[in-house]
C-alpha positions as a Markdown table, in Angstrom:
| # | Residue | x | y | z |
|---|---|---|---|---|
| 1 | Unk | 19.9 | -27.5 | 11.2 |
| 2 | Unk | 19.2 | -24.4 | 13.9 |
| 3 | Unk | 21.4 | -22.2 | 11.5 |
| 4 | Unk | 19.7 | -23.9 | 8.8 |
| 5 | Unk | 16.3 | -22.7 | 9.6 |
| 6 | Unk | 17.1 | -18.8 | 11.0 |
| 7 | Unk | 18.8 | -18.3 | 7.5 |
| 8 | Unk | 15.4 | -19.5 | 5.9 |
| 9 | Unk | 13.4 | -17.6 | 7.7 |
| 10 | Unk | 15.6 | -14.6 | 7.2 |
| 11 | Unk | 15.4 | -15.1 | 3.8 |
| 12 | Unk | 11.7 | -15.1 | 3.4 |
| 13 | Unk | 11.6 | -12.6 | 5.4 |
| 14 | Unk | 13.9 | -10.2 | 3.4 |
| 15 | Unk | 12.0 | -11.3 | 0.1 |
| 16 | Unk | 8.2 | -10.0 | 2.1 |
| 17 | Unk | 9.9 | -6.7 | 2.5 |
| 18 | Unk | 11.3 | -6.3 | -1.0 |
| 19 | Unk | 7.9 | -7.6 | -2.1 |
| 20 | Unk | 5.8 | -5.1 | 0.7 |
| 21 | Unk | 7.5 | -2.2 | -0.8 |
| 22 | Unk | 7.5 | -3.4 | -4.6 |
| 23 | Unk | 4.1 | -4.0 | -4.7 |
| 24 | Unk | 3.0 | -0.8 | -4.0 |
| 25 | Unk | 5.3 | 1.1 | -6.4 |
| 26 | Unk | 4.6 | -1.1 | -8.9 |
| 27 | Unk | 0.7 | -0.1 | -8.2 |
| 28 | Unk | 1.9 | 3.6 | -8.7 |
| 29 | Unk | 3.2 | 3.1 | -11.7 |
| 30 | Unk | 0.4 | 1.5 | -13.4 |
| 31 | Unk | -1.9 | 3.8 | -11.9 |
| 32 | Unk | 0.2 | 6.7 | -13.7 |
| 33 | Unk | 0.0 | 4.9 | -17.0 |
| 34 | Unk | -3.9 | 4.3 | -16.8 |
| 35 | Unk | -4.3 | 8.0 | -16.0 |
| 36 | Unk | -2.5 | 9.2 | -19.4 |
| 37 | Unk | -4.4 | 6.1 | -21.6 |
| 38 | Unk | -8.0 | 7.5 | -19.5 |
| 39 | Unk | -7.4 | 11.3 | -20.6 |
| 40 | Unk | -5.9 | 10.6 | -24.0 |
| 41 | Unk | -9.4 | 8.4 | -24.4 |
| 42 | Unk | -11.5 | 11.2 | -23.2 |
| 43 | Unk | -12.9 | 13.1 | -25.8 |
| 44 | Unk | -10.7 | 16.5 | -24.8 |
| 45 | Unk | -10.4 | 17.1 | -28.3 |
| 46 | Unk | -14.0 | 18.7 | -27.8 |
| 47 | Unk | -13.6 | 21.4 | -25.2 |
| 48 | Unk | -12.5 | 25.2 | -25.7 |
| 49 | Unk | -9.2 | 26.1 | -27.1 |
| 50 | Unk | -7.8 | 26.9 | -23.9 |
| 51 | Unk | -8.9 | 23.6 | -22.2 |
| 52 | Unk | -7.3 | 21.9 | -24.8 |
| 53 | Unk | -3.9 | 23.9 | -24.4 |
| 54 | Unk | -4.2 | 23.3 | -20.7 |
| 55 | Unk | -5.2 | 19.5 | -21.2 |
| 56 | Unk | -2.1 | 18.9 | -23.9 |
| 57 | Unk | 0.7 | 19.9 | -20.6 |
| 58 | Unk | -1.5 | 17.0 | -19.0 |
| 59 | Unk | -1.0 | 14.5 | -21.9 |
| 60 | Unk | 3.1 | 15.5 | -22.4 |
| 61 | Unk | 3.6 | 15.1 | -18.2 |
| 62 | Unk | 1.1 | 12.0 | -18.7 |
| 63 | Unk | 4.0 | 10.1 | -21.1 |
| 64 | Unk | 6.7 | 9.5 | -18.5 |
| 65 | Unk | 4.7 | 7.6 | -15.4 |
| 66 | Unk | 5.7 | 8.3 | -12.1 |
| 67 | Unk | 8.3 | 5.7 | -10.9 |
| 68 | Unk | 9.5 | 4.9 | -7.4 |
| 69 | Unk | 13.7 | 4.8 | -7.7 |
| 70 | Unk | 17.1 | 5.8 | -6.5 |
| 71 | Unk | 19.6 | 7.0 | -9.1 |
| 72 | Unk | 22.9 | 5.1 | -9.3 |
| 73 | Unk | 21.5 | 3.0 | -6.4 |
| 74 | Unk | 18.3 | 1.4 | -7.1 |
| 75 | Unk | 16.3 | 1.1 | -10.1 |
| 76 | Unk | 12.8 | 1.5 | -11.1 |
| 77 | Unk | 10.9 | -0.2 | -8.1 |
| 78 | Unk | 7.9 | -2.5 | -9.8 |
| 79 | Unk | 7.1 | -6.2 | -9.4 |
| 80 | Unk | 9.8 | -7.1 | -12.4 |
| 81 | Unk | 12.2 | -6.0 | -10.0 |
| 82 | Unk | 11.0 | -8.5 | -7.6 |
| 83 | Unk | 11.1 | -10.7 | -9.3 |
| 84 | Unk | 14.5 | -10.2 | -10.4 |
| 85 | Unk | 15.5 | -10.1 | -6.8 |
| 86 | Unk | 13.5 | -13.3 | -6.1 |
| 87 | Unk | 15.4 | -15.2 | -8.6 |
């Protein structure tokens, strides 16, 4: 039963930390994706030529959100992959 219980409670414990550092990537990446749906929505279209130049480098860097991963190690890091984990 002993063994039982440490293997539980190293299991939840295991999860929390996936979870504690899941959480917060998947936070970044929606962040990134609400920043390039706020300046597409912003009426840019209206400013001076060279704003608009300037502001179109935003809205191509704004298409690929910022995502916390390790190539050929770890994927994208988000809640989905939590829960992947979890299961």
């Amino acid at each position: 039963m002993s063994v039982k219980s440490t293997f539980l409670i190293f299991f939840i414990s295991s999860l929390a930390k996936v979870y504690l550092c899941a959480w917060p990537a998947d936070h970044l990446l929606s962040a990134s994706s609400n920043v390039a749906h706020a300046a597409y929505d912003s009426m840019w279209y209206n400013g001076k030529v060279d704003f608009q130049k300037n502001f179109l480098h935003t809205l191509l860097r704004a298409q690929q959100p910022i995502a916390v991963n390790v190539p050929c190690m770890l994927p994208t890091v988000s809640l989905n992959y939590y829960a992947s984990v979890s299961h």
